[in-house]
MARPALUM-760672 format. One record per residue (C-alpha): x, y, z. Coordinates in steps of 0.25 Angstrom, whole numbers, plus 5000, padded with zeros to 4 digits. Each point is the difference from the previous one (the first is absolute). Layout:
# MARPALUM-760672
XYZ;...
This chain:
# MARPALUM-760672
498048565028;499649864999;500249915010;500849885000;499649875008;501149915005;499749885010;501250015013;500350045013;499850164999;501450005010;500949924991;499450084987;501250054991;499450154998;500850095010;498750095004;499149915009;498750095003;499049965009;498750065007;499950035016;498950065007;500150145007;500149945014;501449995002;499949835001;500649914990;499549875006;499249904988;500149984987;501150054992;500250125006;500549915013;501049914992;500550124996;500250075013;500749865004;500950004987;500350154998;499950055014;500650124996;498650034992;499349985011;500950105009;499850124990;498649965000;499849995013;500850145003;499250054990;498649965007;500550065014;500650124995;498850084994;499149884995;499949944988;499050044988;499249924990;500850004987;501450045006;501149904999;501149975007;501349964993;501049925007;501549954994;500349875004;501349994994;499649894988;498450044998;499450145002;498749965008;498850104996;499050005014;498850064993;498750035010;499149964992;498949975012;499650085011;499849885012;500149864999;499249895006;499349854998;498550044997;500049964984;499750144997;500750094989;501350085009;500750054987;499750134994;500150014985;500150165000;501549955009;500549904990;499950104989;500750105009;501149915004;500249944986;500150154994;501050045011;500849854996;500050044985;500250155002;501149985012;500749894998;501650015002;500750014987;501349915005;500349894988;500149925012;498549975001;499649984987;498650064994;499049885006;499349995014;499649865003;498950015009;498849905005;498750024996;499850125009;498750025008;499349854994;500549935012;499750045014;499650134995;498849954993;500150074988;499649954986;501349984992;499350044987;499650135005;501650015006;500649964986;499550094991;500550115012;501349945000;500249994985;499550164998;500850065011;501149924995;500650074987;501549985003;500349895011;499649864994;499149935012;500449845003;498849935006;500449875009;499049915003;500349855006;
């Protein structure tokens, strides 16, 4: 499905679903995936229980109910780091965003759309045309929200 682009804060988006790439280390601490954690720190609890009760996988994802959004802590990327180099891996976004499409909870409450930033382009290092075109195949029926400031 085609994305659609929307300027705003990703936290105070109106789309129920908030999605969001972590690495497989267990640590939420830059970018994103640390607002987040200080925002929904029940996301970050299952994630991290998750982490430290068998590991996490590429590609696996991690729902957590938040009460007013359903946060969607997809590993998209195995470490994490500062050396400008690419961390994300393409193969796990396609995963992640299949398991999104194919898994996502059926309650009316949360709508068909995951808002989401533009996963894996930031600190990742990943090139957001490749990661687009992934998003909008594995996609068929949750509509993805893009937020950009």
């Amino acid at each position: 499905m085609k994305i659609i682009y929307k300027n705003g804060d990703l936290l105070t988006c109106e789309e129920k679903i908030i999605a969001h790439g972590c690495n497989a280390q267990g640590i939420m601490g830059a970018g994103v995936a640390k607002a987040i954690k200080q925002n929904y720190p029940l996301a970050y609890k299952k994630y991290r229980a998750k982490y430290e009760e068998n590991g996490l996988r590429l590609g696996e994802i991690i729902w957590a109910d938040c009460g007013d959004k359903l946060i969607v802590n997809a590993v998209t990327q195995e470490f994490y780091g500062k050396q400008y180099r690419v961390y994300v891996s393409y193969d796990a976004i396609r995963r992640a965003m299949s398991a999104v499409n194919s898994r996502m909870p059926i309650e009316a409450k949360w709508g068909r759309a995951a808002a989401m930033p533009k996963i894996g382009a930031g600190l990742a290092g990943g090139d957001w045309p490749t990661i687009e075109k992934i998003i909008e195949e594995e996609l068929n029926d949750i509509q993805p929200v893009v937020y950009y400031l």
